[in-house]
C-alpha positions as CSV (number, residue, x, y, z in Angstrom):
1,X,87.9,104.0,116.8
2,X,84.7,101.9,117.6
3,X,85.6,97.9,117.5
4,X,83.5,95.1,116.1
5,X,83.4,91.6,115.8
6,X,81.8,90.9,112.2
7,X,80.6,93.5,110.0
8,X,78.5,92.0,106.7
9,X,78.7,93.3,103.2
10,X,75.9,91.7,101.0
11,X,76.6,93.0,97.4
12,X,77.3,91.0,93.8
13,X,79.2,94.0,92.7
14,X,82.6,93.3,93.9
15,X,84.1,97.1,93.1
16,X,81.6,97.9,95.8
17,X,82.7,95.5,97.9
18,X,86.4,96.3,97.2
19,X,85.1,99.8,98.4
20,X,83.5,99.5,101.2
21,X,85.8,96.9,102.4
22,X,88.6,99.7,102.1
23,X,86.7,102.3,103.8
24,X,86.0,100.0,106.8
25,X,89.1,99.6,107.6
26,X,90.0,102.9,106.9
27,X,87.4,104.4,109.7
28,X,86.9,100.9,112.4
29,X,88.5,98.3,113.5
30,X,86.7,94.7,113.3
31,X,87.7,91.1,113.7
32,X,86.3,90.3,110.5
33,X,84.2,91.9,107.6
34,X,82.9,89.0,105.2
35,X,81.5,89.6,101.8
36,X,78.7,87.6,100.3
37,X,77.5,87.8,96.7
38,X,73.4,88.1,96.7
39,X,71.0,88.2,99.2
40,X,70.3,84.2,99.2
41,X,74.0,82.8,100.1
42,X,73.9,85.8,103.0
43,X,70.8,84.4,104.5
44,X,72.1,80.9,104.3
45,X,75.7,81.9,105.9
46,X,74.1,84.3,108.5
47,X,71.1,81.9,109.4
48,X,74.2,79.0,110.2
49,X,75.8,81.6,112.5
50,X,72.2,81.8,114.0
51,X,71.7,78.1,114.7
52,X,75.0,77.6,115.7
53,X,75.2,80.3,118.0
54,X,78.2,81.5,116.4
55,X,79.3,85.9,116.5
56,X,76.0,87.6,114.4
57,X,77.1,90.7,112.6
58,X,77.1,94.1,114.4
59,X,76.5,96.1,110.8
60,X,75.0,94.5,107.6
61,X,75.4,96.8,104.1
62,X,72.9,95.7,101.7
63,X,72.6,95.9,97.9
64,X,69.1,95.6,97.2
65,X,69.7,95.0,93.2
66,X,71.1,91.5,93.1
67,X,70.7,88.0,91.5
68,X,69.2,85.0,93.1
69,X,67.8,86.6,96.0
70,X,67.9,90.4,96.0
71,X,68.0,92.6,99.2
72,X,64.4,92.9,100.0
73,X,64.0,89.0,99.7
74,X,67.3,88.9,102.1
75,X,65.3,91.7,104.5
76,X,61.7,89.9,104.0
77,X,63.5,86.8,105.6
78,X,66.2,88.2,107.5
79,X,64.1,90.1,110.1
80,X,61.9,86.3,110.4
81,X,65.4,85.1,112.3
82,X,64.7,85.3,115.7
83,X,67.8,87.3,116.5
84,X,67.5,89.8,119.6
85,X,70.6,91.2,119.1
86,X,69.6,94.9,117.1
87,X,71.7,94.8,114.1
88,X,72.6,98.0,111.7
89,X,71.6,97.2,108.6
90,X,72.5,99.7,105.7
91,X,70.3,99.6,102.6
92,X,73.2,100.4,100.1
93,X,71.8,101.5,96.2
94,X,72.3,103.2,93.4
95,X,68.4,103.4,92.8
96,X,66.9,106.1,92.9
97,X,63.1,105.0,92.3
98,X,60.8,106.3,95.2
99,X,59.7,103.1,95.3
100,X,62.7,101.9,97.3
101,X,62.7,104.2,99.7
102,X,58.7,103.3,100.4
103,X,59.9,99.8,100.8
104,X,62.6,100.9,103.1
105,X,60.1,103.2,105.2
106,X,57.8,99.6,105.6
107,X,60.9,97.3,106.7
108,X,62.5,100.1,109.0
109,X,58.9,99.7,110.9
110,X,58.4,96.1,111.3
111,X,61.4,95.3,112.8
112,X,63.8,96.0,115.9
113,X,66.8,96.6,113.6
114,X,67.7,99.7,112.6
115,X,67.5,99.9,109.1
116,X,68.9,102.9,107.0
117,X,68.9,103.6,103.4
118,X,72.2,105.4,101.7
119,X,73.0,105.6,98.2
120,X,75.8,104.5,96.4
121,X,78.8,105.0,95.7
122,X,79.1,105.5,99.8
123,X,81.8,108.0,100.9
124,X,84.3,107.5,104.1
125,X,82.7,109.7,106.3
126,X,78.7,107.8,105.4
127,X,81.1,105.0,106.3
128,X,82.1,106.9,109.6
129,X,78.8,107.8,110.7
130,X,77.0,104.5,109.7
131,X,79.1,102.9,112.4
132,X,79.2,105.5,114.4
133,X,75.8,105.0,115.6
134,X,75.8,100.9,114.9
């Protein structure tokens, strides 16, 4: 079972939270897996981790359809932070407009991150292979 330190869930639906939260600890073991509820209170939490040099997250799963700041606003900033550390970050919808996926194809290539783009609702083994390769 692979170990991390901090895995991310950035989602305003907490059922999906509640689920992916489950299946986590279901398929990997990890210090800590936080939860934040839209894209601009994730930024703010993961940018103070940043400046105070504090554990980054090994594997981010992002809802792009949120409140406040939604996941392409979190991404659009996000991959700003100069973190070196290459971080798995899981584009997690229920969309299904191509539109997304073009966005996802333009973010995966202007960053070091690896960025991947899975639907909703997410299964154990998408959980399992997701950090598999993180």
């Amino acid at each position: 079972m692979k170990k991390f330190k901090l895995i991310s869930i950035v989602d305003d639906d907490p059922i999906a939270i509640f689920g992916i939260h489950k299946m986590l600890n279901l398929t990997v073991e990890c210090e800590t897996i936080e939860s934040y509820i839209n894209g601009k209170v994730a930024l703010d939490g993961l940018n103070k981790r940043f400046k105070d040099s504090e554990v980054i997250p090994d594997v981010i799963f992002l809802d792009i359809n949120m409140p406040i700041m939604d996941g392409w606003q979190f991404l659009e900033e996000f991959i700003k932070l100069p973190i070196t550390k290459k971080i798995r970050i899981n584009i997690v919808t229920s969309s299904i407009d191509p539109y997304d996926k073009q966005k996802w194809e333009q973010y995966k290539d202007q960053t070091h991150h690896l960025i991947t783009f899975n639907n909703k609702p997410m299964k154990k083994e998408d959980i399992a292979k997701i950090t598999k390769t993180a």
